[in-house]
C-alpha positions in Angstrom: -78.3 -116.0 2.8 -79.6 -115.5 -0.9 -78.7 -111.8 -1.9 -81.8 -111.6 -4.6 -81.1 -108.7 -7.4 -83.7 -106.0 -7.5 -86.2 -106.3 -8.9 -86.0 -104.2 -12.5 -89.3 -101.5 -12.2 -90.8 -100.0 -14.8 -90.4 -96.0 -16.3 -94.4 -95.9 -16.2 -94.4 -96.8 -11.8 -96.3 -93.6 -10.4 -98.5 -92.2 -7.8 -102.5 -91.8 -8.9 -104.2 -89.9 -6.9 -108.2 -90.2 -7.1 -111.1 -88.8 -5.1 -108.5 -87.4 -2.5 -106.6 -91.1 -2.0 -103.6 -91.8 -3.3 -102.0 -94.5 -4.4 -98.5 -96.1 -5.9 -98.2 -98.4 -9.2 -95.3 -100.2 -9.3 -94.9 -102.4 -12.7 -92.0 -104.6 -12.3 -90.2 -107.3 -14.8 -91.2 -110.9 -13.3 -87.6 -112.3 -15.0 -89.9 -114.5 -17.6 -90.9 -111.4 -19.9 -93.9 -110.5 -17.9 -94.6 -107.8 -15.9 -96.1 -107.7 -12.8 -98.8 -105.1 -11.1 -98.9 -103.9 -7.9 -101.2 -101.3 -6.0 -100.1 -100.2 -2.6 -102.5 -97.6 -0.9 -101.6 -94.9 1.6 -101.9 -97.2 4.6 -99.4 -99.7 3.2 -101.5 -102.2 1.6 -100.8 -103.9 -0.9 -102.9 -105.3 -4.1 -101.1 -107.8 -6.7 -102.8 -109.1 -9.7 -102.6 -112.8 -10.3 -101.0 -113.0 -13.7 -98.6 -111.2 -15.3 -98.6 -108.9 -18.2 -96.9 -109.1 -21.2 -96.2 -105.2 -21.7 -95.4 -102.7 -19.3 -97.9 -100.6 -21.0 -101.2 -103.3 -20.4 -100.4 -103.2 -17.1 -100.7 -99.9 -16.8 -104.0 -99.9 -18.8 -105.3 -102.1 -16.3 -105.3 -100.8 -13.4 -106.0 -97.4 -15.2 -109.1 -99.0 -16.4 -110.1 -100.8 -13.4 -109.7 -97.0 -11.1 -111.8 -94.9 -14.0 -114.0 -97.8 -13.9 -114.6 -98.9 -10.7 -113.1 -96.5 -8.3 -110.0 -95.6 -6.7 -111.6 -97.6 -3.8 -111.4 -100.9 -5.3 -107.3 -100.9 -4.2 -107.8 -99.0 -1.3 -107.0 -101.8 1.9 -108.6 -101.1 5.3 -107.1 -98.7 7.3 -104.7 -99.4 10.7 -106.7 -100.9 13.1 -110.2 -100.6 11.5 -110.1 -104.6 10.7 -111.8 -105.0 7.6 -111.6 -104.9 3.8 -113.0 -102.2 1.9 -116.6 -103.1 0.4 -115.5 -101.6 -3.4 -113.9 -104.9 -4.0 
């Protein structure tokens, strides 16, 4: 078995909390200078932009921007056993 280092996460990971939800950003190094964005809500699911960023700090203004502007519901997955995605995205 592979024993993969960790990946290297970023000072500006936190928890935003919105309209009573809450959420965790995690901002992580991809190993090629980029920085990848991830959203996992209070059920455990997870959101993952596509491409990487090339600051820390851009990812964090994203998904910064894309809460203020669209809602904290546009990251939020369904929850347990309701079987379906949330209609924000």
């Amino acid at each position: 078995m592979t024993d993969y280092p960790a990946p290297k996460m970023s000072a500006l990971c936190r928890s935003l909390t919105r309209d009573g939800r809450t959420v965790q950003v995690d901002i992580y190094a991809d190993g090629e200078d980029g920085w990848l964005l991830e959203v996992v809500d209070e059920y455990g699911n997870s959101t993952v932009w596509d491409d990487p960023f090339p600051t820390e700090q851009g990812a964090l203004d994203e998904v910064m921007e894309t809460i203020n502007e669209v809602g904290i519901g546009s990251v939020l997955g369904p929850e347990p056993g309701a079987g379906h995605q949330n209609e924000d995205i």
